[in-house]
VOKOLPA-122211 format. One record per atom (N, C-alpha, C): residue number from 1; atom name; x, y, z. Coordinates in steps of 0.02 Angstrom, whole numbers. Each point is the difference from the previous one (the first is absolute). Layout:
N
   resi   name        u        v        w
    NUM     CA        X        Y        Z
...
// end
This chain:
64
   resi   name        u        v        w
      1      N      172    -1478      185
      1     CA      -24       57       38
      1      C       54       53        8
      2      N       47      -12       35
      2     CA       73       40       -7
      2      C       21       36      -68
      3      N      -23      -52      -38
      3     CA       44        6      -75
      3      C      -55       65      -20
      4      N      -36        5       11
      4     CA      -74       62        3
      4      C        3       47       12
      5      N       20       -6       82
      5     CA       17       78       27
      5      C       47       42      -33
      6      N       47      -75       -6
      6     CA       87       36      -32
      6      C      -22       40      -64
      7      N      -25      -27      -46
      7     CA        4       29      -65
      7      C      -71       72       14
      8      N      -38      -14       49
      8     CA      -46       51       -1
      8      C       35       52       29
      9      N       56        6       40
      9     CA       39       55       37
      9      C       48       15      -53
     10      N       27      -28      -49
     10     CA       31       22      -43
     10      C      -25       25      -40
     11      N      -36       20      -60
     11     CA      -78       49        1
     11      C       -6       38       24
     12      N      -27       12       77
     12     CA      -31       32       37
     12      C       96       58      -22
     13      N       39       -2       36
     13     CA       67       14       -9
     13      C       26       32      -73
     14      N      -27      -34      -52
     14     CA       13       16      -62
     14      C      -40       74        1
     15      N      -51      -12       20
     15     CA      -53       43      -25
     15      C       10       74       26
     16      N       15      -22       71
     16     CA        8       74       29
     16      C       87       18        4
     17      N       33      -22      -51
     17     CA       78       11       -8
     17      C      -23       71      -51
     18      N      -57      -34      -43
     18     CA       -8       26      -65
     18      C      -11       77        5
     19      N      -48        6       64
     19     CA      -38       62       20
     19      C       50       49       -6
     20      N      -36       62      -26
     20     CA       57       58       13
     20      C       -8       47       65
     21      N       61       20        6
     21     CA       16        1       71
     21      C        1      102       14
     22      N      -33       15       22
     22     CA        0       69       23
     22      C       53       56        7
     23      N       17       40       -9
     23     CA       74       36       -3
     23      C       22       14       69
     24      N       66      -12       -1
     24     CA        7       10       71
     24      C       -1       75        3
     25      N       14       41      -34
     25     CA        6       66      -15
     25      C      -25       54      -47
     26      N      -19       84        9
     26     CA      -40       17      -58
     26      C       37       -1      -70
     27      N      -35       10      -20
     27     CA       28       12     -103
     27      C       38       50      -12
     28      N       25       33       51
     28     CA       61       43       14
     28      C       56       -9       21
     29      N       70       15      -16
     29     CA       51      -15       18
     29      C       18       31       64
     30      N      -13       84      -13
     30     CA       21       33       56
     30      C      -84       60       -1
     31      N       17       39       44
     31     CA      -50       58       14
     31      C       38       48      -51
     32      N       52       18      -40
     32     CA        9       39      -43
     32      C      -26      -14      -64
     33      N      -26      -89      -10
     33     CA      -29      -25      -80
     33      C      -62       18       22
     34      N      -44        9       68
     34     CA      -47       18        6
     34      C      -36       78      -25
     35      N       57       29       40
     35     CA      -30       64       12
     35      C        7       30      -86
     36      N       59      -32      -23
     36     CA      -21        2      -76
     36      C      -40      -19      -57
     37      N      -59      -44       41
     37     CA      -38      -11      -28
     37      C      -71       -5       26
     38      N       19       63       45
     38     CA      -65       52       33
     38      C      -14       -1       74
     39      N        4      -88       14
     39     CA      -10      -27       70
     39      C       31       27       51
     40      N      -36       32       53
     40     CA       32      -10       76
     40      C      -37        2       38
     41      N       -4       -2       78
     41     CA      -21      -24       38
     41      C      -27      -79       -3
     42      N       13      -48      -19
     42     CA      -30      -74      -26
     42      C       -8      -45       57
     43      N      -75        1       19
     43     CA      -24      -17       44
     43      C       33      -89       19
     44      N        1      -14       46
     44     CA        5      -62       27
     44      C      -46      -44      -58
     45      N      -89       25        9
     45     CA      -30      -54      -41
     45      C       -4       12      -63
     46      N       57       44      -21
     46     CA       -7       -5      -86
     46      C       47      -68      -30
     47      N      -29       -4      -56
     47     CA       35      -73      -25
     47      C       94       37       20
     48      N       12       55      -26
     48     CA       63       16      -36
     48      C       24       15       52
     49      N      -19        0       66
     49     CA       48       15       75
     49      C       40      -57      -23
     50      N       62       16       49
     50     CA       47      -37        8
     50      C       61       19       59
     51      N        4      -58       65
     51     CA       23       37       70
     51      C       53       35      -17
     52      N       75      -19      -53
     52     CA       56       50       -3
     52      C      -26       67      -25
     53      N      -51       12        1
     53     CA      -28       67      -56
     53      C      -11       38       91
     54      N      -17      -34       25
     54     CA      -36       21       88
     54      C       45       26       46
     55      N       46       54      -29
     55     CA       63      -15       65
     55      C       -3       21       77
     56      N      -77       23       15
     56     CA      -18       19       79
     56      C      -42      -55        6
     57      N       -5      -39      -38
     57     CA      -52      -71       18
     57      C      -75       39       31
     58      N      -32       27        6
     58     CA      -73       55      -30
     58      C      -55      -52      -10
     59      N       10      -12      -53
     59     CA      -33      -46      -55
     59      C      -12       29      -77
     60      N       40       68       -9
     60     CA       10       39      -64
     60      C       76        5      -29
     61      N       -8       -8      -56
     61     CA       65      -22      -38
     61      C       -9       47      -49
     62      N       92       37       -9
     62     CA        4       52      -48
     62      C      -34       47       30
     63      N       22       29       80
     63     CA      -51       65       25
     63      C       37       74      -41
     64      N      -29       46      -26
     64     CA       21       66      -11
     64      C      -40       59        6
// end
């Protein structure tokens, strides 16, 4: 029974090691790779926000 759980939590563990994991940050380095590549104002709920982009904390990143 033990010997069950064990190998079923190792699995369970494997599986979601595997998962890929969300960016902690947008696909931008800074708000100058942005704005050079059109973006600004970048809303909180856009994928490509990212908080160092936020420097009044708002919820808009790269404001101009």
């Amino acid at each position: 029974m033990i010997r069950t759980v064990v190998i079923a939590a190792v699995i369970a563990a494997a599986a979601v090691g595997g998962m890929p994991v969300a960016a902690a940050s947008g696909k931008y380095a800074n708000c100058t790779e942005a704005h050079q590549d059109g973006r600004w104002n970048i809303p909180q709920s856009d994928p490509d926000y990212w908080a160092a982009g936020d420097r009044d904390n708002d919820g808009i990143a790269c404001e101009g």
